[in-house]
C-alpha positions in Angstrom: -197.6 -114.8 99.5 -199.3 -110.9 98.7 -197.6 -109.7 95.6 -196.5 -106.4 97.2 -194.4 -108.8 100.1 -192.3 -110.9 97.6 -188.5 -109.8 97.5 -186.7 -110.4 93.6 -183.5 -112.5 93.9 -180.3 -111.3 92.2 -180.2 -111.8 88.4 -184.0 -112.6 88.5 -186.1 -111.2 85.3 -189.6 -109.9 86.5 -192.8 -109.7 83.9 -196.1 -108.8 84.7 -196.3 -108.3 88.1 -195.6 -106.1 90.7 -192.5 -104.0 90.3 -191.6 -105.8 87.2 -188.9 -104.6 85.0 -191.1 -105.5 81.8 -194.7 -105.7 81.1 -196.7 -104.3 77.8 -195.3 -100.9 76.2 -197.9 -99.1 74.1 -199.2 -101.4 71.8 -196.3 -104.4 72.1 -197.1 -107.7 74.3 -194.4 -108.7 77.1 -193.1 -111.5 75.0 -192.3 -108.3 72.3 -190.5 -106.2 74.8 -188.5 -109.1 75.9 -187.8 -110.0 72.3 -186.8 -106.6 71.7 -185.2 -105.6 74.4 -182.9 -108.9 74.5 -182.5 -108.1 70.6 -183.8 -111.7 70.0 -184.6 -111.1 65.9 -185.3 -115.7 65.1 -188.4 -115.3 62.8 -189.7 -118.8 64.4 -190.8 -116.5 67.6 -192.6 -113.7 66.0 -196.3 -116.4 66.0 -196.0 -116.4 69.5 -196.3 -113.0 70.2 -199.3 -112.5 67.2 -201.4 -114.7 70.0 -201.2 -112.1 72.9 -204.1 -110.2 72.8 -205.2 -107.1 74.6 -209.5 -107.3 75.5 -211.5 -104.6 77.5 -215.0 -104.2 77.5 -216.6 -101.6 79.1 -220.3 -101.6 80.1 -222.5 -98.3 81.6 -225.9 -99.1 82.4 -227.0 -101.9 79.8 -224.6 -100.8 77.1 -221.6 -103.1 76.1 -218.4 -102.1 74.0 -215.8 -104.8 73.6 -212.6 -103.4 72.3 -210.1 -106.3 70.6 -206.2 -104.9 70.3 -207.9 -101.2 70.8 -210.1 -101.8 68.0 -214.2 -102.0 68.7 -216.0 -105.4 67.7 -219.0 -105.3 70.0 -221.5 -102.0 70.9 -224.6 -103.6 72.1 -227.4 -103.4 74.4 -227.8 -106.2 77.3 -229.7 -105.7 80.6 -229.4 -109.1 81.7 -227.2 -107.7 84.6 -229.0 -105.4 85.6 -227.3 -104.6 89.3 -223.6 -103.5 89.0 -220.6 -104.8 90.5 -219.8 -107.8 89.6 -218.0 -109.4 86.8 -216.4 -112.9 85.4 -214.3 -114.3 82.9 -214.9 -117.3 81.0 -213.4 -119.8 78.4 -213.9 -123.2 77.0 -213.4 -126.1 79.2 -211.0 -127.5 76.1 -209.3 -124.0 75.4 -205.9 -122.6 76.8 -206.4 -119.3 77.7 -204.2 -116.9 80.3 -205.8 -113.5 81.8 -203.0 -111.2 82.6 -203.5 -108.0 84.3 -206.8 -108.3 85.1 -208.4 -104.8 86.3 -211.9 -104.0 87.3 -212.6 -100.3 88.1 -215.9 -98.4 88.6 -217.0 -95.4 86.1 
């Protein structure tokens, strides 16, 4: 089903998608909001949300930044790619990994 055709059910809670009532605010993850927001304060929780992390990289011409929870870790030089527009995500065949609000846009 298109995301912008699905129709929320009474007493449903909606993250990270269309028309959802949470997603990230400023620098907090979902799982924050929801813990804040529900006023959910059990210590054991707090790891989980240390594990949601925020990634953008930006690339013009052959130069790469990475950005890691807003903070810089990569400014290199790569013209591998040379021809733009196209891009792809990765991970380990043994990793668990979730990309959430994945965006592309042209600069």
């Amino acid at each position: 089903m298109a995301t912008r055709e699905y129709r929320h059910q009474p007493r449903e809670l909606r993250f990270d998608m269309f028309d959802r009532e949470y997603t990230h605010q400023g620098e907090l993850c979902t799982f924050e909001v929801l813990l804040a927001r529900f006023e959910i304060t059990d210590a054991a929780l707090r790891p989980i949300a240390e594990i949601v992390h925020d990634l953008a990289i930006e690339m013009i011409g052959d130069h790469i930044d990475v950005f890691y929870d807003g903070r810089k870790v990569i400014d290199a030089h790569d013209s591998t790619f040379a021809q733009a527009g196209k891009f792809g995500v990765w991970t380990k065949a043994d990793s668990i990994i979730q990309f959430d609000d994945l965006i592309a846009t042209a600069k």
